[in-house]
LUMTIRO-635855 format. One record per residue: residue number from 1; residue in one letter; x, y, z of N, C-alpha, C, CB in turn. Coordinates in Angstrom, 1 decimal. Glycine has a CB too. Layout:
// LUMTIRO-635855
FIPA     i   aa     n_px     n_py     n_pz    ca_px    ca_py    ca_pz     c_px     c_py     c_pz    cb_px    cb_py    cb_pz
FIPA   NUM    a        X        Y        Z        X        Y        Z        X        Y        Z        X        Y        Z
...
//
This chain:
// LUMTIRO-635855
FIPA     i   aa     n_px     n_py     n_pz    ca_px    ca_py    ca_pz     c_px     c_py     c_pz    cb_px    cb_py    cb_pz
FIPA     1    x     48.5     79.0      9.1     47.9     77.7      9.5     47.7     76.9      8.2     46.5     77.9     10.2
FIPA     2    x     47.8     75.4      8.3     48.2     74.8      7.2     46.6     73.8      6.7     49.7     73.9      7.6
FIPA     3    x     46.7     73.8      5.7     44.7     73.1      5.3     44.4     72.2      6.1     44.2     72.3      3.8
FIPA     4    x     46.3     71.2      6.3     45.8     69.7      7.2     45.6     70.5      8.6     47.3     68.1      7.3
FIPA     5    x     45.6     71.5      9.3     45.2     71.9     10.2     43.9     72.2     10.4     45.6     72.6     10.4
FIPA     6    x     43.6     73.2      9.5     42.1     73.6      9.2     41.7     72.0      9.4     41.7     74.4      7.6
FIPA     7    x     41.6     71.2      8.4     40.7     70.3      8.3     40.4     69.4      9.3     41.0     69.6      7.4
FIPA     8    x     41.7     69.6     10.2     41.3     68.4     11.4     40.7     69.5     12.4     42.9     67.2     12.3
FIPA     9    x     41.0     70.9     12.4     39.9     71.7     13.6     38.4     71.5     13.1     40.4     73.5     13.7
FIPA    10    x     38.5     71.6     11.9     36.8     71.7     11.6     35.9     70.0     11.7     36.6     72.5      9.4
FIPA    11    x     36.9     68.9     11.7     35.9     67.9     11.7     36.2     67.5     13.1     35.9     66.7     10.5
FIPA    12    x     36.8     68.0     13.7     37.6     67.6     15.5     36.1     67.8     16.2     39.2     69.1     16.4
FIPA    13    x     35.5     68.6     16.2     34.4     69.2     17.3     33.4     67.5     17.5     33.2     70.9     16.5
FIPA    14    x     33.5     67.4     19.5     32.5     66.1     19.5     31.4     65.9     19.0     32.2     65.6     20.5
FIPA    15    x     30.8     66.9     18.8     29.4     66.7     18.3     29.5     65.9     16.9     28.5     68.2     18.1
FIPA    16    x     30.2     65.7     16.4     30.4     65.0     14.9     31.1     63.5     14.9     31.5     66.1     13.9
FIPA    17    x     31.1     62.9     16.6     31.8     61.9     17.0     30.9     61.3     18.4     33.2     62.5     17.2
FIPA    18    x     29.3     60.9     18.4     28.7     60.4     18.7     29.2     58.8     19.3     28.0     60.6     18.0
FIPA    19    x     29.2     58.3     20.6     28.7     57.1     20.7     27.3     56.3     21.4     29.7     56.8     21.1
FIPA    20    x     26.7     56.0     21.5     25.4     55.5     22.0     25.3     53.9     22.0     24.1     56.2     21.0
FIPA    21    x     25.7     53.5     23.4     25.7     52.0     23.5     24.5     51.3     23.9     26.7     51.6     24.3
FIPA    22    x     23.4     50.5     23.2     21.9     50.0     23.3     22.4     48.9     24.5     21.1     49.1     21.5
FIPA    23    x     22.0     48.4     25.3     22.0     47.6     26.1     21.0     46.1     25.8     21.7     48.3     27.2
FIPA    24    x     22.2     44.9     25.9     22.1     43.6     25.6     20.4     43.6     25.6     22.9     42.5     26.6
FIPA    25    x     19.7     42.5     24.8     18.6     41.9     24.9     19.4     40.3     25.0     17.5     42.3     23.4
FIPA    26    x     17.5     39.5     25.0     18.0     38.3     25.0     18.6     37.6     24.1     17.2     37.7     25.3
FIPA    27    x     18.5     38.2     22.9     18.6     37.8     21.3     20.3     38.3     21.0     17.2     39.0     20.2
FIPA    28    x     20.9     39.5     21.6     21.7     40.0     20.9     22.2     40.7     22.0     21.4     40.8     19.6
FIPA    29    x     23.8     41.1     22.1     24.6     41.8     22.7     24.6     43.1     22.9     25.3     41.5     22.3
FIPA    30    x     25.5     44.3     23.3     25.1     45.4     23.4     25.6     45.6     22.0     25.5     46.1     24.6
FIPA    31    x     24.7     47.2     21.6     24.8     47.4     20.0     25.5     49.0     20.3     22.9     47.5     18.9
FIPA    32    x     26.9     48.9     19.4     27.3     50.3     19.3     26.8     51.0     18.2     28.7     50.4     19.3
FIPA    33    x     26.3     52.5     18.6     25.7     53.0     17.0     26.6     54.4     17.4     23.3     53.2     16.6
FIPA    34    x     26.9     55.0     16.7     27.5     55.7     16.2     27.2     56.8     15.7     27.9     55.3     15.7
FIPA    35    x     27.3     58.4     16.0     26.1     59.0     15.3     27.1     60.8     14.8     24.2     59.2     16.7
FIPA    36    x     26.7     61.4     14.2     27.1     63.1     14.3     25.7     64.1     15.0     27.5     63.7     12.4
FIPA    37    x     26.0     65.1     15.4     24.7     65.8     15.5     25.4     67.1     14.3     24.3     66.4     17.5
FIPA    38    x     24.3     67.3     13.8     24.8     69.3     12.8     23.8     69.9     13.3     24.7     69.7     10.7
FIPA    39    x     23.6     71.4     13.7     22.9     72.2     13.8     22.9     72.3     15.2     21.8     72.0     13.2
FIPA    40    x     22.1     72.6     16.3     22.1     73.0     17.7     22.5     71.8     18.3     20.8     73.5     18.3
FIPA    41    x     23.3     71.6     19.9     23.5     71.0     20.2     22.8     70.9     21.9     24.5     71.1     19.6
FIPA    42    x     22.8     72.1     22.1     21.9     72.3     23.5     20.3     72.7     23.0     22.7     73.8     24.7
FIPA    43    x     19.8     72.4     24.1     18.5     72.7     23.9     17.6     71.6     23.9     18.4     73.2     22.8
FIPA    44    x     16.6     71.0     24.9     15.8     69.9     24.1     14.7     70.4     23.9     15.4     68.6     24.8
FIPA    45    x     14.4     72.1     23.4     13.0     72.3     22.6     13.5     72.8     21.2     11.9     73.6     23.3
FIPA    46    x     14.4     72.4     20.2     14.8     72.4     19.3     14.3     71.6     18.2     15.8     72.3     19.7
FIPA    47    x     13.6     71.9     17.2     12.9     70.4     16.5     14.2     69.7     15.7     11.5     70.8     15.1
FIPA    48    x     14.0     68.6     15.8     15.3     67.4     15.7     14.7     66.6     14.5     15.6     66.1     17.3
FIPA    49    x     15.7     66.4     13.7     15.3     65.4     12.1     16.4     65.0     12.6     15.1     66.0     10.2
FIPA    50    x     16.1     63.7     12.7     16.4     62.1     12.3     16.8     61.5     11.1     15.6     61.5     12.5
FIPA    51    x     18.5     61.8     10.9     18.8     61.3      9.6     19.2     59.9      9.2     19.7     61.9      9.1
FIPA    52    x     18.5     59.1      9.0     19.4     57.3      8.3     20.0     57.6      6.8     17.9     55.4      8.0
FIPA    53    x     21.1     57.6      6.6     21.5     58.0      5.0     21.9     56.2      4.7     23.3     59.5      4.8
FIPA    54    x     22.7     56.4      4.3     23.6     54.9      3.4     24.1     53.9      4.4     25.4     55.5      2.6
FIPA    55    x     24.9     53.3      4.2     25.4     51.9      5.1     26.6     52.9      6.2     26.3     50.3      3.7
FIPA    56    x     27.6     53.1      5.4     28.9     53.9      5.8     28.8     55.4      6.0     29.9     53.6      4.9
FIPA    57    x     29.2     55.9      7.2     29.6     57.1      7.3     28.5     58.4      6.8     30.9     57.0      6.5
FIPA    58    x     27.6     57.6      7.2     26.5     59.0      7.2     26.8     60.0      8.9     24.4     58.2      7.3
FIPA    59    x     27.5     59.4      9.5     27.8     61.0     10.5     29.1     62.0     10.2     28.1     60.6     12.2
FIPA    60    x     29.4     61.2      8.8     30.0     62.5      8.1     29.5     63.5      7.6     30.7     62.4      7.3
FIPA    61    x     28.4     63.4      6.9     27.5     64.5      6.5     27.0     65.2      7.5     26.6     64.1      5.8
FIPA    62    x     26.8     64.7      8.9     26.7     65.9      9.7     27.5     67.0      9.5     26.8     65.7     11.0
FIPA    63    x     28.6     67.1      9.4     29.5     68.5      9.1     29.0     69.1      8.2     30.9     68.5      8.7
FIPA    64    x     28.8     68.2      6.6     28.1     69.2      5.6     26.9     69.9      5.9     27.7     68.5      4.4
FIPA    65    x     25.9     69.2      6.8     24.9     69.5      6.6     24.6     70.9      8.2     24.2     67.9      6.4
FIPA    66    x     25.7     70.8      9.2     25.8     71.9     10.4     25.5     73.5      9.9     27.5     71.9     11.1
FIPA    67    x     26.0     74.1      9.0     25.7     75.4      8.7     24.1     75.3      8.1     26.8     76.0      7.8
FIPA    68    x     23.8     74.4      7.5     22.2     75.0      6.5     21.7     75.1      8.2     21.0     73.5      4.9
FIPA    69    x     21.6     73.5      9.3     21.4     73.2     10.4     21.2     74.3     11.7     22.4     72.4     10.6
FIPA    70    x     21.9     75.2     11.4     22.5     76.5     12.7     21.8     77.5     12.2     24.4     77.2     12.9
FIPA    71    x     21.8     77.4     10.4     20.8     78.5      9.8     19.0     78.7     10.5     20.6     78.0      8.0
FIPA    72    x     18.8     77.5     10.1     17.3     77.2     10.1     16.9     76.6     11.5     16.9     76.1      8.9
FIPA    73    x     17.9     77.0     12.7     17.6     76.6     14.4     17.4     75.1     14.6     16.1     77.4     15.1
FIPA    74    x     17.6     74.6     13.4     17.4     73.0     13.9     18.7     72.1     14.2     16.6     72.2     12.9
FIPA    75    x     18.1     70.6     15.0     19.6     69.9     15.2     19.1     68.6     14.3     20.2     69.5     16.9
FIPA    76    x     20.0     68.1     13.5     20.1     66.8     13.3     20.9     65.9     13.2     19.8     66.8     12.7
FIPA    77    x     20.0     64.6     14.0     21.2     63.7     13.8     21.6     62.3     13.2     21.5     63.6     14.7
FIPA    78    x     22.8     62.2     12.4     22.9     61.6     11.6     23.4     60.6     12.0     23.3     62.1     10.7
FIPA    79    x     22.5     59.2     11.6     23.0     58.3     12.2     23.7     57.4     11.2     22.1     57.7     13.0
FIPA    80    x     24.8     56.8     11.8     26.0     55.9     11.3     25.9     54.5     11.1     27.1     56.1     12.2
FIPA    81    x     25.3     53.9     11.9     25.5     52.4     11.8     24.9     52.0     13.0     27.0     51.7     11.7
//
């Protein structure tokens, strides 16, 4: 199996490819945000941290951050924009 394989199986999984569409106000249109989950994905008695990192591509660090995440039974999710 070749690395560019590996690499696209390990960041392929949806949980690392969030979409969540806010619905219009009077002020503003609908808002796409974008997010990763790392750590559990089922479950809603799971305790959940809420990550805001940088401007760009903070639901890439969901992948970094999935194994400490699966260690320690928690989910978090990292939001994108």
């Amino acid at each position: 199996m070749s690395l560019e394989f590996q690499a696209i199986e390990a960041f392929a999984p949806r949980k690392f490819h969030q979409i969540f569409t806010a619905p219009a106000t009077d002020k503003r249109g609908p808002l796409k945000i974008t997010f990763g989950i790392a750590g559990i994905v089922d479950g809603e008695d799971s305790p959940t941290i809420l990550f805001c990192g940088g401007m760009f591509g903070t639901r890439w660090q969901a992948f970094w951050l999935d194994w400490m995440a699966k260690r320690e039974g928690v989910r978090v999710i990292c939001v994108d924009r």
